[in-house]
C-alpha positions as CSV (number, residue, x, y, z in Angstrom):
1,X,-34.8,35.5,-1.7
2,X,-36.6,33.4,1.2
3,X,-35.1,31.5,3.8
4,X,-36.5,28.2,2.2
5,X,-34.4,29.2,-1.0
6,X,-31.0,29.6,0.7
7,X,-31.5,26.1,2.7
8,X,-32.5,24.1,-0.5
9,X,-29.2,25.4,-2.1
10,X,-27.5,25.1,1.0
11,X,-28.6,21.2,0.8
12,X,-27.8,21.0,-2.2
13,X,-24.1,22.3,-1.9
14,X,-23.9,19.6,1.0
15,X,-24.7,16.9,-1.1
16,X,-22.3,17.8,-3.8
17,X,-19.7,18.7,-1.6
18,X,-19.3,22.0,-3.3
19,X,-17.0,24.7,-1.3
20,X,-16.8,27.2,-3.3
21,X,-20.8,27.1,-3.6
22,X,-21.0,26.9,0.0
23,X,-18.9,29.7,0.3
24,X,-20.4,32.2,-2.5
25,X,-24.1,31.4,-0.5
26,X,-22.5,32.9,3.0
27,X,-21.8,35.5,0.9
28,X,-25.3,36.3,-0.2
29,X,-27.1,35.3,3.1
30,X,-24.8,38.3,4.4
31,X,-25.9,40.2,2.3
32,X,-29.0,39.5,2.7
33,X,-28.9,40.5,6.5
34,X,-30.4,36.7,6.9
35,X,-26.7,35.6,8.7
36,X,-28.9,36.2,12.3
37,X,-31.2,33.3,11.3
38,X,-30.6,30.2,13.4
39,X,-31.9,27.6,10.7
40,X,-29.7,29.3,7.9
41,X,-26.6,29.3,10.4
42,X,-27.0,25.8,11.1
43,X,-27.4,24.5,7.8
44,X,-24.4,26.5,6.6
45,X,-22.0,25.1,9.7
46,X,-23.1,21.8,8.5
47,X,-21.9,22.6,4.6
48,X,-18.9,23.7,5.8
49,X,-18.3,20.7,7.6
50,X,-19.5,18.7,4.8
51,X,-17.2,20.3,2.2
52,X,-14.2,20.3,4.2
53,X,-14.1,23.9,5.2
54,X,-13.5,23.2,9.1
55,X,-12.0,26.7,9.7
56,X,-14.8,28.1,8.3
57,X,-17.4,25.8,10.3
58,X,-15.8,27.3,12.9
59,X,-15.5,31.1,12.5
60,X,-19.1,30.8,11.6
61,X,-19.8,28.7,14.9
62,X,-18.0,31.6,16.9
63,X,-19.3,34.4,15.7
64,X,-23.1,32.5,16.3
65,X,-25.0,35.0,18.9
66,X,-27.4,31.6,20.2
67,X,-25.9,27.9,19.8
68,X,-28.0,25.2,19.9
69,X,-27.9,21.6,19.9
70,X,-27.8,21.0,16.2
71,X,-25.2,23.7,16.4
72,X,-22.9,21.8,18.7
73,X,-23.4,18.5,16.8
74,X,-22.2,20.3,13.3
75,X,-18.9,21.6,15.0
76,X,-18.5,18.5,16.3
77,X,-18.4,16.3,13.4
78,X,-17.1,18.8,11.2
79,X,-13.5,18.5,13.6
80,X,-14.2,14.7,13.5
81,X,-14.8,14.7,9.7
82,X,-11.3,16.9,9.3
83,X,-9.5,14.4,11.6
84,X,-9.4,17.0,14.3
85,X,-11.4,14.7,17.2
86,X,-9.3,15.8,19.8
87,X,-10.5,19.5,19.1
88,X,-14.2,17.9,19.5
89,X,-13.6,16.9,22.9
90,X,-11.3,19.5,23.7
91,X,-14.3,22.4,23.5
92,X,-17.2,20.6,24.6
93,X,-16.6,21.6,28.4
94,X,-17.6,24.9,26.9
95,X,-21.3,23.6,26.1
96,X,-21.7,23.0,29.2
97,X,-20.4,26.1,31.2
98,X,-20.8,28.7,28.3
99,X,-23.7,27.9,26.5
100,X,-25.2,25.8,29.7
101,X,-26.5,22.9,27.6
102,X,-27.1,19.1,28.1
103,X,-26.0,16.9,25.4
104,X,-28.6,15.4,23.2
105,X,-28.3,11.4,21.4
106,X,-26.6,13.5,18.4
107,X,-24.2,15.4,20.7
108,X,-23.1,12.2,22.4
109,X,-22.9,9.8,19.5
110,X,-20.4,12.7,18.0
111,X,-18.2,12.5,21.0
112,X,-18.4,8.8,21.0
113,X,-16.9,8.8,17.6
114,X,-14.3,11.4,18.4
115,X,-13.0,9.2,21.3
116,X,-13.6,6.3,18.3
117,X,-11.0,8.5,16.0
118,X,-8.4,9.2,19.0
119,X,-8.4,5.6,20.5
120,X,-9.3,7.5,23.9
121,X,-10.9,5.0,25.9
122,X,-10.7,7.4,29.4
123,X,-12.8,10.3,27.6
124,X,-15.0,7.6,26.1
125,X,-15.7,5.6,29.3
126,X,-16.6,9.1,30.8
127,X,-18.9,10.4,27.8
128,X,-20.4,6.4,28.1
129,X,-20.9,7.5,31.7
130,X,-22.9,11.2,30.5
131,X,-25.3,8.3,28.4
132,X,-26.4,6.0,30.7
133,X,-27.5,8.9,33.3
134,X,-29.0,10.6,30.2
135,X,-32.9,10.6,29.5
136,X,-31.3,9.2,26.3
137,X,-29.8,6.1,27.4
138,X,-31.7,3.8,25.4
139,X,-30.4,5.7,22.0
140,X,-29.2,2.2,19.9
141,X,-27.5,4.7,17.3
142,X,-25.2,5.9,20.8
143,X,-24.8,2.1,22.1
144,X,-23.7,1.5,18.0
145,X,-21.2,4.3,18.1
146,X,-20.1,2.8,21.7
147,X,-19.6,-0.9,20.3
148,X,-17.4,0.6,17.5
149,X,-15.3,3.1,20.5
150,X,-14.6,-0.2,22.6
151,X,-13.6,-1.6,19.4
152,X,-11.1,0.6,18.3
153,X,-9.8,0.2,21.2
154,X,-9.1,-2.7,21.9
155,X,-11.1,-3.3,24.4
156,X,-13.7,-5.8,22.5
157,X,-15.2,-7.5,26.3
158,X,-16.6,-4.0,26.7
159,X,-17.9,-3.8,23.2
160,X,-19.8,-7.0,23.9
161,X,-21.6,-5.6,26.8
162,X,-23.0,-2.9,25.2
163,X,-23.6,-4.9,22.0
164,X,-25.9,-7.2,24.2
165,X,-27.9,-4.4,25.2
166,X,-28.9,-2.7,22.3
167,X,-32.9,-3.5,21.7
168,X,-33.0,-3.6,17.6
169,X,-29.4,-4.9,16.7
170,X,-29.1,-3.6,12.9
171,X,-26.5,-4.5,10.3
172,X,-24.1,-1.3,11.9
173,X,-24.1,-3.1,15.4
174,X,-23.5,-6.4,14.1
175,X,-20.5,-5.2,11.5
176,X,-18.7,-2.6,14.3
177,X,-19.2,-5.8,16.4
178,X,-18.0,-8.3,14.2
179,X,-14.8,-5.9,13.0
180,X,-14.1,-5.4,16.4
181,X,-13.5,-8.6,17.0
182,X,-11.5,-9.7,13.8
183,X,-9.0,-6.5,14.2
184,X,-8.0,-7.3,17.3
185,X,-7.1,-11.0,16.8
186,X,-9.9,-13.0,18.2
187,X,-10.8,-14.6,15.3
188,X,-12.4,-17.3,16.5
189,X,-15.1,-15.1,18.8
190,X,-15.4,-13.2,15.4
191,X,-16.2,-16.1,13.4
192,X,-18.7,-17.7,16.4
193,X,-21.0,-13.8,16.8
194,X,-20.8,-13.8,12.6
195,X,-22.0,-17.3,12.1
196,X,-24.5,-16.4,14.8
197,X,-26.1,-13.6,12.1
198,X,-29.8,-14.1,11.3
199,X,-29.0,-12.7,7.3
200,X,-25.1,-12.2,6.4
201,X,-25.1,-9.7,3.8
202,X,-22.3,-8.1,2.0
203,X,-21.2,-5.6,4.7
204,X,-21.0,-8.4,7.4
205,X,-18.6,-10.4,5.4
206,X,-16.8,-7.6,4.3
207,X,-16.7,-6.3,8.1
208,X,-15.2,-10.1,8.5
209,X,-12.7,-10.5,5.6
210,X,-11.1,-6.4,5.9
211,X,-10.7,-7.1,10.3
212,X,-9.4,-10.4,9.6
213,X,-6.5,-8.3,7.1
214,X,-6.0,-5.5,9.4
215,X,-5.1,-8.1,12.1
216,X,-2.2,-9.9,9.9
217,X,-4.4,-13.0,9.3
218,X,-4.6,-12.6,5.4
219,X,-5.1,-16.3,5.3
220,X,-7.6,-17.0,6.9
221,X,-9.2,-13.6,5.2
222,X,-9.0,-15.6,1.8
223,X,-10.7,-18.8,3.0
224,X,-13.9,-16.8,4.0
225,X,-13.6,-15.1,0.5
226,X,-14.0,-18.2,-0.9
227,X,-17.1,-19.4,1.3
228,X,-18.5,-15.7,0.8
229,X,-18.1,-16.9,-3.3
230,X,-19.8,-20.5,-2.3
231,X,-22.7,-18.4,-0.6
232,X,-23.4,-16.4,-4.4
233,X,-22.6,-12.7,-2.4
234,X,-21.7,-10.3,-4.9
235,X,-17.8,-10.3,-4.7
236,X,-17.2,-7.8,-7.3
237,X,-18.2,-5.3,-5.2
238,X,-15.6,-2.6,-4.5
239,X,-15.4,-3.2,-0.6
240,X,-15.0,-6.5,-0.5
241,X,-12.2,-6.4,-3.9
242,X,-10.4,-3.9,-2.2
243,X,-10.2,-5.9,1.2
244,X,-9.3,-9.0,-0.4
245,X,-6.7,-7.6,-3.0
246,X,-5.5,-5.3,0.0
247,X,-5.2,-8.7,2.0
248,X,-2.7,-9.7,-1.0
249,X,-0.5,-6.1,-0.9
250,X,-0.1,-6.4,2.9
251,X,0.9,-9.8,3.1
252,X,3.4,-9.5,0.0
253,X,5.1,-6.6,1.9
254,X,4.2,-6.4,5.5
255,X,7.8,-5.7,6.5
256,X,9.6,-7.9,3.7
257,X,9.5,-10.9,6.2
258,X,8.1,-13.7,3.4
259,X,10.1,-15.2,1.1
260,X,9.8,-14.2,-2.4
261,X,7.9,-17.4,-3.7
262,X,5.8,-16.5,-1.3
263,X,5.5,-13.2,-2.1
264,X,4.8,-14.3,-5.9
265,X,2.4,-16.5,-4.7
266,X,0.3,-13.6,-3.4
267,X,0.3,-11.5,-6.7
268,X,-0.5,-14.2,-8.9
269,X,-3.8,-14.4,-6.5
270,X,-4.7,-11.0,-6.9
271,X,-4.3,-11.4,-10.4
272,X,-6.5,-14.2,-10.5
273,X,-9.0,-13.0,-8.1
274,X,-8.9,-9.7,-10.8
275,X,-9.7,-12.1,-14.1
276,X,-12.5,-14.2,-12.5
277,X,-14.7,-11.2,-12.3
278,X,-14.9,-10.7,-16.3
279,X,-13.9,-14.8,-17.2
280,X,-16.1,-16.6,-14.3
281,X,-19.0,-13.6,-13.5
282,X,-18.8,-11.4,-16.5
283,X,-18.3,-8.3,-15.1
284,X,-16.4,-5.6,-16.1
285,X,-14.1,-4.0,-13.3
286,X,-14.6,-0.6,-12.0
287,X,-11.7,2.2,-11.7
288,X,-11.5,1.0,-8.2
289,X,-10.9,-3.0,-9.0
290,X,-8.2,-1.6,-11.1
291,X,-6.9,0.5,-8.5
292,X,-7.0,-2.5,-6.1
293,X,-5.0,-4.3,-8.7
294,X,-2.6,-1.8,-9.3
295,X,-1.8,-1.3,-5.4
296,X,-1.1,-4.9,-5.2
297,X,1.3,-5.1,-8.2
298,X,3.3,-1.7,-7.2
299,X,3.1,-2.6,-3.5
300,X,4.9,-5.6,-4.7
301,X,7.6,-4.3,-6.8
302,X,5.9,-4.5,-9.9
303,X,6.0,-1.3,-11.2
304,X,6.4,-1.7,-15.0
305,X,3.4,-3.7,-15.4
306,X,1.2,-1.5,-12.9
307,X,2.4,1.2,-15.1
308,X,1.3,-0.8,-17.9
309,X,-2.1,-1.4,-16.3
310,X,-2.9,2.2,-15.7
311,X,-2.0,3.2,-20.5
312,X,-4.3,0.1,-21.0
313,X,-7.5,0.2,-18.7
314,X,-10.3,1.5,-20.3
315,X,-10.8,4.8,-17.6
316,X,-8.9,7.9,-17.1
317,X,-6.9,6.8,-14.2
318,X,-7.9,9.3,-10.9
319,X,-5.6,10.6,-8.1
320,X,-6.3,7.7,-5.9
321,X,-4.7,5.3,-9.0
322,X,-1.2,7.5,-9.5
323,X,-0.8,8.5,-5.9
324,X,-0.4,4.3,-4.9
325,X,1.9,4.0,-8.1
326,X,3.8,7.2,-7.1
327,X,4.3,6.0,-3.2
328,X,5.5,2.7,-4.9
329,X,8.5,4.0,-6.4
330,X,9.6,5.8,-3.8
331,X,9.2,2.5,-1.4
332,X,11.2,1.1,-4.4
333,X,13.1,3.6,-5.1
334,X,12.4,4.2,-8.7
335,X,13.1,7.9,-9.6
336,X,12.7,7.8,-13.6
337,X,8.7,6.6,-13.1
338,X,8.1,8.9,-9.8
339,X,8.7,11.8,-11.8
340,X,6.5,11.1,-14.6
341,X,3.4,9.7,-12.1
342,X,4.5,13.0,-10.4
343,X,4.0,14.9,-12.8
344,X,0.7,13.4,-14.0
345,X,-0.9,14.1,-9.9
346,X,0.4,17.5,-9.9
347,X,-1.6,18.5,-12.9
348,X,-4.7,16.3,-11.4
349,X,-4.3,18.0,-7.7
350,X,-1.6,20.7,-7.7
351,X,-2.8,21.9,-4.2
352,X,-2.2,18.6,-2.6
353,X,0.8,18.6,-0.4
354,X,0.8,14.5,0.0
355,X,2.9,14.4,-3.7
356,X,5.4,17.0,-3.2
357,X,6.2,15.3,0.0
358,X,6.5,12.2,-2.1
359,X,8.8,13.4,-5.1
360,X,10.5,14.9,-2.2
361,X,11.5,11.7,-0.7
362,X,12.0,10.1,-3.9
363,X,14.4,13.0,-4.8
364,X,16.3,12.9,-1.4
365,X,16.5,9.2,-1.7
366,X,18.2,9.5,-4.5
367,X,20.4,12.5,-3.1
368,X,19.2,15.3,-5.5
369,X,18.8,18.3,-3.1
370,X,18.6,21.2,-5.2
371,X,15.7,19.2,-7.2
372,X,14.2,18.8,-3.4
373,X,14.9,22.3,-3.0
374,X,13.1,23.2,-6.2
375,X,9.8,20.8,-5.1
376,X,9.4,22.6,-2.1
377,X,9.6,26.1,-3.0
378,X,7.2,24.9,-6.2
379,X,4.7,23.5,-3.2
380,X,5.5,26.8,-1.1
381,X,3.8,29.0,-4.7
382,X,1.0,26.2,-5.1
383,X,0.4,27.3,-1.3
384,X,0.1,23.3,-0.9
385,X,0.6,23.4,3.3
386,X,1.2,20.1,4.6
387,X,-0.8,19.6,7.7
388,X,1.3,19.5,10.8
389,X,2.2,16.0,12.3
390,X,1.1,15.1,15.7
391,X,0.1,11.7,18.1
392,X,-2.6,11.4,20.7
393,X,-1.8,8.8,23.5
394,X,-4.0,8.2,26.1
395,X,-3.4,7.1,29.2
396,X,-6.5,6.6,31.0
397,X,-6.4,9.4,33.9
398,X,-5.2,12.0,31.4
399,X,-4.6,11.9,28.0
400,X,-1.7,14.1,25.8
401,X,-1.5,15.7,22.2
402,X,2.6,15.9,21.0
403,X,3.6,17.6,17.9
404,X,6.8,17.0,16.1
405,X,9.4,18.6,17.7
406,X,7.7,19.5,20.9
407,X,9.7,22.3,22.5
408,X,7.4,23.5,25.5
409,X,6.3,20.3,26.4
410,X,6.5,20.5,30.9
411,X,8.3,16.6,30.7
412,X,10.5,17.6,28.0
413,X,13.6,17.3,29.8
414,X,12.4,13.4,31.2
415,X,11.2,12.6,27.8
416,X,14.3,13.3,25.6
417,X,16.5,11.6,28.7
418,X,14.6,8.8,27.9
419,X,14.5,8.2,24.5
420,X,18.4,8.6,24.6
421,X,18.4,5.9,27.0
422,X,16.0,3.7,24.7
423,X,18.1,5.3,21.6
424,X,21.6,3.9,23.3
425,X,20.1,0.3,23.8
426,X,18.4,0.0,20.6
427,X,22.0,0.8,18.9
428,X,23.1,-1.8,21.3
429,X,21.2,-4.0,19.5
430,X,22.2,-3.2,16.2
431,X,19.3,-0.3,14.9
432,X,20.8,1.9,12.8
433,X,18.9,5.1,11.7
434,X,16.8,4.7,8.4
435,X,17.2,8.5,7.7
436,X,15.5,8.0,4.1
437,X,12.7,10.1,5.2
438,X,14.5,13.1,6.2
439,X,13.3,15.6,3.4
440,X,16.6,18.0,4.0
441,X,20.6,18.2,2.6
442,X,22.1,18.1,5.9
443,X,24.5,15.5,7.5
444,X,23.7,12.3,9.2
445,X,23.8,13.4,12.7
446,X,21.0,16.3,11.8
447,X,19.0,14.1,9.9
448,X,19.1,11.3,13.3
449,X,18.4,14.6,15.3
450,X,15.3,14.8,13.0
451,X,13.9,11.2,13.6
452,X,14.6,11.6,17.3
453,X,11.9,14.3,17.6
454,X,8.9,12.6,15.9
455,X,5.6,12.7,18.1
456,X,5.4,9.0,17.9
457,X,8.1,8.9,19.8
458,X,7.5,11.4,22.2
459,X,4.4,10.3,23.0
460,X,5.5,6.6,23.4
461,X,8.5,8.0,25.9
462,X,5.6,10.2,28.1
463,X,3.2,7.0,28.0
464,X,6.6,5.0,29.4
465,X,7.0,7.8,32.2
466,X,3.3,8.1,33.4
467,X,1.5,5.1,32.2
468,X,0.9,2.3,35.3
469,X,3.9,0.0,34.3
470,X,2.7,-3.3,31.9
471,X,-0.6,-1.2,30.5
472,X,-0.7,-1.0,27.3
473,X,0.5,1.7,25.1
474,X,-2.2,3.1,22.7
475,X,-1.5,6.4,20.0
476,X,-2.9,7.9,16.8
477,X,-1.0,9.8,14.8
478,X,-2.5,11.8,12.1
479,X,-0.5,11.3,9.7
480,X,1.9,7.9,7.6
481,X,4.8,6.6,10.6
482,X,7.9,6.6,9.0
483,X,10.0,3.2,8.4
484,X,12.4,4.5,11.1
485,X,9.7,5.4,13.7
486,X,8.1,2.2,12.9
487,X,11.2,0.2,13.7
488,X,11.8,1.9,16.6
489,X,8.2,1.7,18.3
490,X,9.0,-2.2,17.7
491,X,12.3,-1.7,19.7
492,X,10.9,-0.1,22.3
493,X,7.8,-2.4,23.1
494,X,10.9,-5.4,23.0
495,X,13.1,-3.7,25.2
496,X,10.9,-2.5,27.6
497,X,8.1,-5.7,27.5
498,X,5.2,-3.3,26.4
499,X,2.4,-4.4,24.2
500,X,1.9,-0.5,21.9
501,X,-0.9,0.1,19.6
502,X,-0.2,3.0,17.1
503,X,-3.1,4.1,14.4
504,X,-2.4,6.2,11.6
505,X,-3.6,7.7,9.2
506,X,-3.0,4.3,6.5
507,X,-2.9,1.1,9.3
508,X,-3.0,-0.2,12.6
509,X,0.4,-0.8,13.8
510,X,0.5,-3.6,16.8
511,X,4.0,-4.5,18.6
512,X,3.7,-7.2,21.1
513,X,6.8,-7.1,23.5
514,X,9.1,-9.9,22.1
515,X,12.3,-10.3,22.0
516,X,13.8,-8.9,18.6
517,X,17.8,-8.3,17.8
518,X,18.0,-6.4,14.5
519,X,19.9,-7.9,11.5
């Protein structure tokens, strides 16, 4: 076979997002003796990353006699595409000495989103740095991916700048721009740079209206809905249902703090919003409006009639449609239905680890351990691994990757000493452990012992001991926080005056300092 026959597939396989293609194809370029050839290797670390395979991408990126460029660019968006950004940044160094390479505009705008996905503003500054002495420093695709970096982090001034500069702002500028703003609370700057568009188009009001409900101001998120209908934009679309019905889960149970006519209020505007696309524009809802829908009404404690939603829509509900109707019931604590939706995902996706740990919970809320027992050895023979939990802080000068239960760590000593300082007053105050999440039949203290060891927490407690005292406190986590960690982050920023910004892997969590006494 020629090479030009192995890239189309290859291509091909990328597009469809194939694996096990992808992987049958290495085997016959192998065989072929063509696994030498620079264009074949490329392509096929680019499939790889494509498909998921990021182990693979990077076997075959290590065994590579002559990396290029394009090579270095795959790996790196492979790790950023698998949520792995900090194992971008942590091997680039090696371009440089190893393989004695300069980064091109691809190269940088990949690192630029890997310090976008780990909120690390001192690696970003630096790689911003690299650009401007670059012969590429003129890219607008880099200075895009830098307006989205300052952002994410918080840091929207700096955004600004480098928004100003670009030479051809496009529709990505303006939206990472716009988002930027709205997510981090300055609505009204938001408002002023969107107003200031030449052409709005759906993705700049979307960009708008989803910042606007990642920042807590649902509200005003619904008035600009309704000018966005005024204006005839195309509000069935999925992006903008999804943040707008999203606006109406959030605020109907961020944290339980509205009153339930209040709470009400907000599902009875989903549902409306949901009925005007067939009665007012005559269009039939995708699976995803439904899904929208269906978050909103379990979200809200509404589980029979999201249940009832999913046996009367007119599509064979998906993974995405149980999996928020099976993370309802446990929130809600509704065993009978978690086991059937359970039941339905684990014949959809039986290698997916995300609804064992689910049923798990729903199990162990309910104090069933041998039927926890029984899930896990079940995921155990499905080989269904669940991806090891860990939180990225950075603290400008340095910056620190803590998995759960940290053992080794040099400031391990200084870091538990202080979080059973912080632990002592937060009890003070009158926290008491939520140990729902604790997946194991074991006694309370255990189970406390668990929470105490998170990497939310630990990185929080190392940010407290190095940081410059009144900075503020920024960490991803790769995976959900628990309720527990959650209510502790809050305790901490209170008792010790620190503004913390956590991001994981389902919201932006944003704790401002105040004073808080728990009821």
């Amino acid at each position: 076979m020629p090479i030009s026959h192995y890239l189309t597939q290859l291509q091909q396989c990328a597009r469809r997002h194939s694996p096990y293609t992808a992987r049958k194809l290495h085997a016959q370029i192998m065989k072929a003796g063509l696994n030498l050839c620079e264009p074949l290797s490329n392509t096929l670390l680019n499939v790889y990353g494509k498909c998921g395979l990021t182990q693979d991408a990077y076997l075959l990126f290590e065994e590579m006699p002559m990396r290029n460029l394009v090579s270095w660019a795959s790996i790196l968006t492979a790790f950023n595409l698998a949520n792995l950004s900090f194992r971008a940044l942590s091997i680039f160094p090696f371009m440089l000495k190893l393989d004695r390479l300069q980064p091109d505009d691809f190269v940088l705008a990949s690192l630029v989103k890997a310090c976008a996905n780990l909120g690390s503003i001192r690696q970003g500054k630096q790689v911003h740095g690299r650009f401007l002495l670059s012969p590429f420093w003129e890219d607008d695709v880099v200075k895009s991916s830098l307006v989205d970096m300052y952002a994410k982090c918080r840091l929207p001034d700096n955004a600004r700048a480098v928004f100003d500069s670009i030479s051809s702002v496009n529709s990505v500028s303006w939206t990472a721009m716009i988002s930027g703003y709205a997510r981090g609370g300055r609505k009204s700057d938001a408002v002023e740079l969107f107003q200031g568009m030449p052409t709005r188009n759906l993705y700049s009001w979307t960009a708008l209206i989803s910042g606007l409900v990642q920042s807590g101001n649902g509200v005003d998120a619904f008035y600009f809905f309704i000018e966005m209908q005024r204006e005839g934009i195309n509000i069935v679309d999925p992006l903008v249902l999804s943040s707008i019905v999203g606006a109406c889960a959030n605020l109907a149970v961020s944290e339980l703090e509205y009153p339930e006519r209040i709470n009400v209020g907000l599902v009875s505007k989903g549902r409306a919003l949901f009925r005007s696309m067939t009665e007012d524009y005559g269009v039939s809802p995708s699976l995803q409006h439904y899904t929208c829908l269906l978050d909103l009404l379990s979200r809200s404690g509404h589980l029979e009639e999201a249940e009832n939603l999913i046996d009367k829509m007119p599509f064979r509900p998906d993974e995405p449609t149980w999996a928020a109707l099976l993370s309802a019931c446990k929130l809600h604590g509704n065993m009978q239905m978690g086991i059937r939706v359970a039941d339905y995902l684990l014949n959809l996706k039986p290698e997916d680890p995300s609804t064992y740990i689910l049923l798990s919970n729903i199990y162990a809320g309910a104090s069933m351990w041998e039927n926890v027992s029984k899930v896990r050895k079940l995921m155990m023979n499905m080989e269904a691994k669940k991806e090891p939990g860990y939180s990225y802080v950075d603290l400008g000068k340095e910056s620190q990757v803590f998995y759960a239960g940290e053992t080794f760590h040099p400031l391990k000593d200084e870091i538990l000493c202080l979080l059973r300082e912080l632990d002592a007053e937060m009890r003070r105050r009158g926290y008491f452990p939520d140990t729902s999440s604790v997946l194991h039949d074991m006694d309370q203290q255990e189970k406390e012992k668990q929470l105490f060891s998170h990497s939310e927490r630990l990185a929080v407690a190392y940010a407290l001991l190095k940081a410059v005292p009144g900075t503020v406190i920024r960490i991803v986590k790769n995976l959900r926080v628990c309720g527990d960690c959650h209510t502790v982050l809050k305790l901490i920023s209170c008792i010790r005056n620190r503004e913390i910004y956590v991001r994981d892997s389902k919201r932006y969590h944003h704790f401002k300092g105040r004073k808080l006494f728990m009821q």
